[in-house]
C-alpha positions as CSV (number, residue, x, y, z in Angstrom):
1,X,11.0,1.7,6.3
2,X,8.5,4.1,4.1
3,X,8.1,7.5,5.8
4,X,4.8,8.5,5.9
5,X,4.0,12.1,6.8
6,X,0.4,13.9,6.6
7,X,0.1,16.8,4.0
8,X,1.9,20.0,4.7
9,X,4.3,22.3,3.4
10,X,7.2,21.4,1.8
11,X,9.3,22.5,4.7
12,X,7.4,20.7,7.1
13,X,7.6,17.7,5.5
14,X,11.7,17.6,4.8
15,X,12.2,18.6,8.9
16,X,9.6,15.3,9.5
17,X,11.6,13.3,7.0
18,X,14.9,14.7,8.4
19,X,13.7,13.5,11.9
20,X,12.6,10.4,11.3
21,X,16.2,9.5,9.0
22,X,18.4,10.7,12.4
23,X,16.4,8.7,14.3
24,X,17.1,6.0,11.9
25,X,20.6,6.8,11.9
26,X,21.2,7.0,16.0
27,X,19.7,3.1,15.8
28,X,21.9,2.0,13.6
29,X,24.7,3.3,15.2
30,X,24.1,2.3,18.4
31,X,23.4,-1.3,16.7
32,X,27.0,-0.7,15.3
33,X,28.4,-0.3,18.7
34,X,26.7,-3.2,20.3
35,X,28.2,-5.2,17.5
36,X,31.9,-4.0,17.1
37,X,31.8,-4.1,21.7
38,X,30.5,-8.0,21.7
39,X,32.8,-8.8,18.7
40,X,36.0,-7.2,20.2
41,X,34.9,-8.8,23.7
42,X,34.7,-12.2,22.0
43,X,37.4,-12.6,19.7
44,X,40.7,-13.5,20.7
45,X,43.3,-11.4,19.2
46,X,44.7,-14.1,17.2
47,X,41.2,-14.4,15.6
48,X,41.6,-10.1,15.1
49,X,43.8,-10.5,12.2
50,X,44.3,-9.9,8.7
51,X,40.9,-9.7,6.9
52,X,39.2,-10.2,10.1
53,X,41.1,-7.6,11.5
54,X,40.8,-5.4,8.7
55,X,36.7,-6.1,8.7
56,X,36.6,-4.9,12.5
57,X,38.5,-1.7,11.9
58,X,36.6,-0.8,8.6
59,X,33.0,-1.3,11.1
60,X,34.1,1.0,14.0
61,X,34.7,3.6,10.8
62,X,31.1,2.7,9.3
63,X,29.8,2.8,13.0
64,X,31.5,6.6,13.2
65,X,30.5,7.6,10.0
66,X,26.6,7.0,11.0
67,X,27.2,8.5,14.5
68,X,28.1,11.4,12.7
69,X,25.1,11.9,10.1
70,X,23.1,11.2,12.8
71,X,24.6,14.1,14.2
72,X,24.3,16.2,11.2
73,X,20.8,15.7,10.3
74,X,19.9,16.3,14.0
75,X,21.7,20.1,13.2
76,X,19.4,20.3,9.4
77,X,16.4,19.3,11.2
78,X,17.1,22.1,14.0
79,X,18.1,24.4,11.2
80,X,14.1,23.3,9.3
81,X,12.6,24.1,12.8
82,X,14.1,28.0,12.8
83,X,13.0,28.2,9.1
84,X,9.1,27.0,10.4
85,X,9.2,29.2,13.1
86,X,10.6,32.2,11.2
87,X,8.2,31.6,8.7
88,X,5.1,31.2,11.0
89,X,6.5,34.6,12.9
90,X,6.0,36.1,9.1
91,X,3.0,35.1,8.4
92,X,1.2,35.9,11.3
93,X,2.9,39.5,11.0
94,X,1.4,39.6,7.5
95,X,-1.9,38.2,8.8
96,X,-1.9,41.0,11.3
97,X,-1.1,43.4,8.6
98,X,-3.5,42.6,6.6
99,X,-6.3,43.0,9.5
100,X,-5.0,46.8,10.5
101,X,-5.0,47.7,6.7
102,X,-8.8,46.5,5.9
103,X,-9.9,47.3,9.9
């Protein structure tokens, strides 16, 4: 699915994009549990074996490995929202500068 974000700075758009991938990422892990729960409530463990078995395993591991970018980018796009803040802090202190100087 296309991201689409209104014009802005740089900055602003990578923490929208950021967002919008973790939530993303948190669907398709919870997707990922639902599956690998209603599969190993289903199968009988006979039916858990060998290639099967191994394609069971080698999902919980994708399903943790998305869980866990999820995660991540939920850190980046905290870490994007200091930088904006930071940033506005400095430019308003600039701004304010800038009035006292030519007031």
């Amino acid at each position: 699915m296309p991201i689409t974000t209104k014009p802005g700075r740089p900055i602003e758009v990578a923490r929208d994009k950021t967002d919008a991938v973790q939530d993303d990422l948190a669907v398709a892990g919870a997707e990922l549990h639902l599956t690998n729960t209603a599969l190993d409530r289903s199968l009988p463990e006979s039916a858990r074996q060998g290639d099967v078995g191994k394609a069971l395993e080698q999902n919980g591991v994708v399903q943790q490995k998305v869980t866990q970018a999820a995660e991540e980018l939920a850190e980046v796009t905290e870490l994007l929202e200091e930088e904006i803040a930071e940033r506005h802090r400095l430019e308003a202190e600039l701004a304010q500068r800038g009035m006292s100087e030519n007031g």
